[in-house]
N, C-alpha and C positions, 0 to 999 in steps of 0.2 A: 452513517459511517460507523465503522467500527474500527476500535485496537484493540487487543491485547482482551484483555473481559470487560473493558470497558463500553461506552455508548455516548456516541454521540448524533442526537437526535436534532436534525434539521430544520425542523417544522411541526408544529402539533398536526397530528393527522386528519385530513381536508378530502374533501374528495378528488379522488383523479380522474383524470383527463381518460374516459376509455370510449376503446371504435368498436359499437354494434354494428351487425348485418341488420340491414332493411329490406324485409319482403317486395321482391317486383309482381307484377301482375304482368301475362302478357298482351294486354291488347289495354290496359287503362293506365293511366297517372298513376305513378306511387304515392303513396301520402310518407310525405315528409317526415323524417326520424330526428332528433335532433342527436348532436353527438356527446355533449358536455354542458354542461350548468355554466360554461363560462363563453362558449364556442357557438353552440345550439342556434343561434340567430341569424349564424354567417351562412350564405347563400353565394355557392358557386357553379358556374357552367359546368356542365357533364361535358368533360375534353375527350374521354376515352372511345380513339378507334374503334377499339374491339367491340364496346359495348355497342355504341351507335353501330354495327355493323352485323349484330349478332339477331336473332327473331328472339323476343321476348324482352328486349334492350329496354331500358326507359326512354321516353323521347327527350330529344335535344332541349334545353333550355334550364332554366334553374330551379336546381334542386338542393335538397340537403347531403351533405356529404355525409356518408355511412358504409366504412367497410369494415372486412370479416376477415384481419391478415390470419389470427391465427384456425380459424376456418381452412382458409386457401391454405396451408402449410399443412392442415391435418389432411385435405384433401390430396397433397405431395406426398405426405408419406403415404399414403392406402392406391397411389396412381395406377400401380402394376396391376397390370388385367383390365382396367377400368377404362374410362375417358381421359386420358390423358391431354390431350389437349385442351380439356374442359377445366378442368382442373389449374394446366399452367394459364390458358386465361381467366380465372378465378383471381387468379395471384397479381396478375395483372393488372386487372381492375380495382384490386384491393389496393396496390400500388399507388394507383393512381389517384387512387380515392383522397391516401394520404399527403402524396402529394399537393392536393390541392386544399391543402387548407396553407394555410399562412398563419406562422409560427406567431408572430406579433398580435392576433386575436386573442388566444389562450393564454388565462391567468396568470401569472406568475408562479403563484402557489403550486396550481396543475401541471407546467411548465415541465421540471426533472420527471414525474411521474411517467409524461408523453414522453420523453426519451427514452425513459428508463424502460416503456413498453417496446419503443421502437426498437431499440440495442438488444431489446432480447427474442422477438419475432429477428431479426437480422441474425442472432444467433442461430436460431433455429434453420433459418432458411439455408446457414452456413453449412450445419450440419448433414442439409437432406444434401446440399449440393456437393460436400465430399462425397458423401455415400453414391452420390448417382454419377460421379467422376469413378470413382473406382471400381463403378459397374464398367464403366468404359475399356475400364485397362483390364479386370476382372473377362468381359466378354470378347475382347479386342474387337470391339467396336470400331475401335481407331483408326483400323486395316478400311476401311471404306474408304476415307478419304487421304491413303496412302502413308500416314503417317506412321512410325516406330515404336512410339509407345505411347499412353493417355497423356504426356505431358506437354512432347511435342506437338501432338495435336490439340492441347490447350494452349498453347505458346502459337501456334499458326491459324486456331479458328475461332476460339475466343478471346486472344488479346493480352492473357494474364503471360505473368514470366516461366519460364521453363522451370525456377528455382522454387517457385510461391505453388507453383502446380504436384512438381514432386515431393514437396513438404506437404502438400496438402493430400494426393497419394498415400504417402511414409504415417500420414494421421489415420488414417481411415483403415492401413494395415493391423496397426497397433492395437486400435480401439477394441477390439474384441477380447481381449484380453484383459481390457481396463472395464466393467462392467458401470460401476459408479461415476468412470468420469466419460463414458458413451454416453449414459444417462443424463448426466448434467448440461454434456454437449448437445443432448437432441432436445431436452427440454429449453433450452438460450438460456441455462443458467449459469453456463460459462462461453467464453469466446473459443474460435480457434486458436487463437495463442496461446491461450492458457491449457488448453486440450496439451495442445504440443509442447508445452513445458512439462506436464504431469509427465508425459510419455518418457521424455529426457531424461528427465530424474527418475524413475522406475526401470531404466535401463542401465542406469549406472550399477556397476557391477557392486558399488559400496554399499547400495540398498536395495540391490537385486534380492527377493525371498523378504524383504521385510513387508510387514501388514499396514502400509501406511499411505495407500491410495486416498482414503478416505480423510488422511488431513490434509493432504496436499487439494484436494476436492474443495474443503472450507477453507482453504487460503487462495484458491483459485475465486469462489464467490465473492471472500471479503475483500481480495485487492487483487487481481487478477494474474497475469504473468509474471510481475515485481515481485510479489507476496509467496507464490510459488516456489520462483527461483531463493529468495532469501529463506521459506524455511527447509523445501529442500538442501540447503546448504550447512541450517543449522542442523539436522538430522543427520547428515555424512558427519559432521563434528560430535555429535551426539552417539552415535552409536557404532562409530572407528573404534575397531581395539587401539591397545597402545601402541604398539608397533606400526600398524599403518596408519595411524592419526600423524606418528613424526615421520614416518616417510612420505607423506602427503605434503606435508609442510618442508620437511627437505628438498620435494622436487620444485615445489613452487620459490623459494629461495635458490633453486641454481637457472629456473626459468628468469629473472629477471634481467632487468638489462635498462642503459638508458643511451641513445644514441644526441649527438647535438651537431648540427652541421648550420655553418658560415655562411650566406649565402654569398655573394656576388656584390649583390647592391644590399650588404651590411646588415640583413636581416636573420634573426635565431630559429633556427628549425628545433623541436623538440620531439622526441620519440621515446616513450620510458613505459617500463612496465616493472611497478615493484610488487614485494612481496608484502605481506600482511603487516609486518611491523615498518618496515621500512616506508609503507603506503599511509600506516598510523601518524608516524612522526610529520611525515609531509601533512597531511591533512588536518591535523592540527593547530597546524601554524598558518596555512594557505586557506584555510576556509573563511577565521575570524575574518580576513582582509578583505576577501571575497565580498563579506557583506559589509564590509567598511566602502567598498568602491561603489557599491550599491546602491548607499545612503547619504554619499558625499561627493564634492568635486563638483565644477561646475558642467563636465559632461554629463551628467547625470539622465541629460532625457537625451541623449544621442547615441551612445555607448549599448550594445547587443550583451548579451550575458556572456558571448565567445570575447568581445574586447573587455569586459571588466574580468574575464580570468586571465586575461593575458598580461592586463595589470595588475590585478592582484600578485603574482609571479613574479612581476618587475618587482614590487615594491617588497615582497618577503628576501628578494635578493638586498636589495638596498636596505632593507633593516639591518638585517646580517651581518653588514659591513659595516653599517653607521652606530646600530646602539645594539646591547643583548636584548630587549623586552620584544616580546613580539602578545600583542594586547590580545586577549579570548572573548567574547562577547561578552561573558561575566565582568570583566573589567581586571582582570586577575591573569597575569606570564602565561602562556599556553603551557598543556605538559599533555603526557599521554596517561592515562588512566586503563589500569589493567582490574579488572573486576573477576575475582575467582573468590575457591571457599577453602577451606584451610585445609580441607581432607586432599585437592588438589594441589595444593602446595608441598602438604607434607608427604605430596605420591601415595597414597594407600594405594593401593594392589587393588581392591575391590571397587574403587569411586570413581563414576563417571567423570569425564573432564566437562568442567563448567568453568570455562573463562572464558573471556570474551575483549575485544579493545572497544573504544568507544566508535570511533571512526569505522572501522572495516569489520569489527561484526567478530563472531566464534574465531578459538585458537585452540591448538592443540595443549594437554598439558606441558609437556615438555618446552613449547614457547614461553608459557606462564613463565614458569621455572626460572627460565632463560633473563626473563626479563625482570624478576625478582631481585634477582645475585644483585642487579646497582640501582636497583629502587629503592623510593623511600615510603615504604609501605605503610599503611592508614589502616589500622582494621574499624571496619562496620559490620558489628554484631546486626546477623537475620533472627528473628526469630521462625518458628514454623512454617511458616505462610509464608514464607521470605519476603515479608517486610522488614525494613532498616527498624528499628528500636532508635528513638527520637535522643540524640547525640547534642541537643544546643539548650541555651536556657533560651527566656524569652527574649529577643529583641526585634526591629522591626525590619534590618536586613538579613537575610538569612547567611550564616555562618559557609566557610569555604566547607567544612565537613558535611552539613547539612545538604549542601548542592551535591555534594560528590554522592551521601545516601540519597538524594530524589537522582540521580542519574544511575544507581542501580536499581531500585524499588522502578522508575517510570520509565526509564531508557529510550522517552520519546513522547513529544507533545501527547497526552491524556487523550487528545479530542481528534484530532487527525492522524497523529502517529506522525508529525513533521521530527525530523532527526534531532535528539538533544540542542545540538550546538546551536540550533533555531531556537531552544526554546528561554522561558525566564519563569525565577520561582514566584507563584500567585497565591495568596493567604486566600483558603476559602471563605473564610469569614473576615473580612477586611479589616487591617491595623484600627481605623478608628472605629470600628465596632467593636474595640476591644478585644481582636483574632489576637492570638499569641503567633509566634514564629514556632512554633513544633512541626514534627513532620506529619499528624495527624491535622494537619489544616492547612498542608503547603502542599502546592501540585506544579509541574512541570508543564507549563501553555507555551504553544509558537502564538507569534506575534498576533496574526489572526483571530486565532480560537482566543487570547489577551481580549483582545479587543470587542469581540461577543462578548464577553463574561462582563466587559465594563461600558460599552457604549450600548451593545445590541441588548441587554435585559437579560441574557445567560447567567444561570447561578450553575453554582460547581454542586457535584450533591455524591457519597458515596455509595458503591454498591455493595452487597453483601459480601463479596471478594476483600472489603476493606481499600480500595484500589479507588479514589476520586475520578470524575467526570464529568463533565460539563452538560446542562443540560437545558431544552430553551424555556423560553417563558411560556407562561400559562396558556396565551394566544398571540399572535402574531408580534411585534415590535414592541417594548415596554423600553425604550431605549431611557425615556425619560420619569420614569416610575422610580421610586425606591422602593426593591425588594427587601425582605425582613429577612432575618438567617432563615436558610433551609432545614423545616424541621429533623430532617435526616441527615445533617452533618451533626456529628457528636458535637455536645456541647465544650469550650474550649474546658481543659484543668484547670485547678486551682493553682496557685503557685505551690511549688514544690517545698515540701519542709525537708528538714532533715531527719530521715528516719532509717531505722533497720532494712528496709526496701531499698531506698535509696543507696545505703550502704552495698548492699548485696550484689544493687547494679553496677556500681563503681568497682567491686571485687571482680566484676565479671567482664569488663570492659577491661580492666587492668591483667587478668588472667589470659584473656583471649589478644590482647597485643602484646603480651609478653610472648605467647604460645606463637604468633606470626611472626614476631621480630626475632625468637631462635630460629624457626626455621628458612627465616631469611640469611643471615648471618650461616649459620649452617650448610646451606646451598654456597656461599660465598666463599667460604674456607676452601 
């Protein structure tokens, strides 16, 4: 898995689980292939029709399982002119080949490997099968068996939906155009989903003409159609002039809306669609509870994740009424946090807009602005590299300031990329090893990735980005080992004396929040 320039590494690398082609003879026994160092032993009956039915078939009885999917797929794409039939019973057999292992034989370790081969011959086979749908509507094939268009006739002869058909059409149209993510989708290095998000986004008239197929491609590999949609979104926020960044945001502010209806037998209907800040302010106070209903209440093993939001709702209304505090995972009143750079604040004409809320993600500047005028603004000096410049002295819980700089520096569990408000600050080099609380030893972990770092033998290590990540142990489980600090996290500071540097910083921390607090107040006037 991947975030951001970080790694987070699963497993020391094992061998995987992979399906050879095994030569047949036609008139003798095959000799036996095995499949896997973990697999190789298990012996299943030859179930496939096609084969027992074929001249050259192996005979009936048991053998070792051994198929050739991405064979049979390379065999699909070169079909035209050739045996076609030969080919789609290739695929067939390959099919089945796989089918017939049983998952619970194969290692653990092997395990993600086998899938991860599966999800991407499925990929592939995904892609030959658009392309030879849209040969259909391409040659109106479809006219044979009476149908209007390829889709209707995939809605009446193969079973898929009229909607999944013509989407899958509207893919295969596009693709020519997308040369890098045709490529990625004929190799199964990405899904049809993620195809059809790249498409999306490169149609949009905001980033029509820009050169940015090829990032949407690596956010398509590293998290698939989620990963896509959120950084095409950062990129319309990123590269909107000013003018249409606030009328973006203007229109989405008169789009919203929240409907609530009564029923009959005394029950709340809810219907709302807000806008970015509006959607901020909710989810900040709705989420902590969310994972409060989670973790507590004796419903706890009955309740669906739809009935603990629906409690969660109940109960942020009843705070509201009953007391002001509405508790944050930190332990500390919910607020919203607006994270920009001072060039954004103070409007320069030339500066990209880089803000952002914690909950819903990029804003335009002119929102910043907006939301500056009755804030009470915190400057954390970046330096180059935009890392936070370490704001706390040493102690062993980490400062409110400290969390606020790990949530612009990490802006998401290190190891999975789980959202902030999931996560809690973890000293790489642990308080009774002597770790200080700086932010050069503090990382932002969801409860999970926590829980590797301290039960599974995971140590935190940095990369040359300067950016912490988790990373596993030597070999397998070291749950109950004690590891020694990783010799590639910096060594913690000394304690701070007081000196000319130290001075200089203090001048500069006191310069730059005087420099945001006029142009706070300023916006205010």
């Amino acid at each position: 898995m991947t975030h951001g320039n970080t790694e987070l590494d699963a497993a020391t690398p094992r061998q995987q689980l992979t399906l050879t082609s095994a030569p047949t003879a036609p008139t003798t026994t095959p000799t036996t292939t095995p499949t896997t160092a973990h697999a190789s032993d298990r012996r299943v009956p030859a179930t496939s029709a096609a084969a027992a039915g074929r001249p050259g078939a192996p005979p009936a009885g048991d053998v070792a399982v051994a198929v050739d999917v991405a064979g049979a797929l390379a065999g699909l794409d070169d079909a035209v002119g050739v045996d076609v039939a030969g080919a789609l019973a290739g695929l067939d057999d390959a099919v089945a080949g796989v089918a017939a292992i049983d998952p619970e034989t194969i290692h653990p370790h092997d395990l993600p490997g086998a899938v991860k081969q599966l999800r991407r011959a499925r990929n592939r086979l995904e892609a030959v099968d658009t392309s030879w749908l849209a040969t259909v509507q391409r040659r109106r094939a479809h006219k044979a068996d009476g149908a209007r268009d390829a889709a209707t006739w995939a809605r009446d002869q193969l079973g898929s939906s009229w909607r999944d058909a013509a989407g899958q059409l509207n893919t295969a149209d596009k693709l020519d155009a997308l040369p890098a993510t045709k490529g990625a989708f004929a190799d199964g290095d990405i899904s049809r989903d993620a195809a059809a998000e790249i498409i999306k986004a490169t149609s949009d008239q905001r980033l029509a003409g820009r050169d940015i197929e090829d990032q949407l491609v690596d956010a398509a590999k590293n998290g698939g159609p989620d990963l896509v949609r959120k950084t095409a979104r950062t990129l319309k926020t990123a590269l909107a002039d000013h003018d249409q960044a606030a009328d973006d945001a203007a229109a989405r502010h008169r789009d919203r809306y929240a409907h609530v209806h009564v029923g009959d037998d005394g029950s709340v209907t809810i219907d709302a669609q807000l806008d970015a800040v509006n959607g901020e302010w909710f989810l900040a106070a709705w989420r902590p509870l969310l994972r409060e209903m989670h973790t507590t209440g004796p419903q706890l093993e009955v309740r669906t994740r739809s009935q603990r939001a629906a409690d969660a709702l109940g109960e942020l209304a009843r705070r509201a009424i009953t007391t002001d505090v509405v508790p944050d995972t930190a332990g500390r009143p919910a607020r919203v946090i607006v994270t920009t750079d001072l060039a954004t604040l103070r409007k320069a004409v030339d500066a990209d807009a880089n803000a952002r809320l914690g909950h819903t993600g990029p804003i335009c500047a002119e929102t910043a602005r907006r939301l500056a005028c009755h804030a009470n603004i915190v400057p954390v000096v970046l330096d180059g590299a935009s890392v936070p410049i370490d704001v706390g002295r040493t102690t062993r819980a980490p400062t409110v300031g400290q969390r606020d700089c790990l949530l612009v520096r990490d802006k998401a569990c290190r190891g999975c990329g789980a959202p902030a408000h999931l996560c809690v600050p973890h000293h790489c080099v642990h308080w009774t090893d002597m770790g200080p609380t700086d932010l050069n030893n503090l990382v932002l972990l969801c409860y999970h990735c926590h829980q590797l770092v301290h039960e599974g033998g995971w140590k935190v290590r940095w990369n040359p980005a300067t950016t912490p990540s988790p990373s596993p142990p030597p070999t397998g489980d070291r749950s109950s080992e004690t590891h020694p600090p990783d010799p590639r996290v910096p060594p913690p500071p000394r304690r701070p004396r007081r000196s000319d540097r130290s001075d200089r910083t203090c001048r500069q921390l006191l310069d730059e929040s005087g420099a945001i607090g006029r142009a706070g107040r300023a916006l205010a006037a």
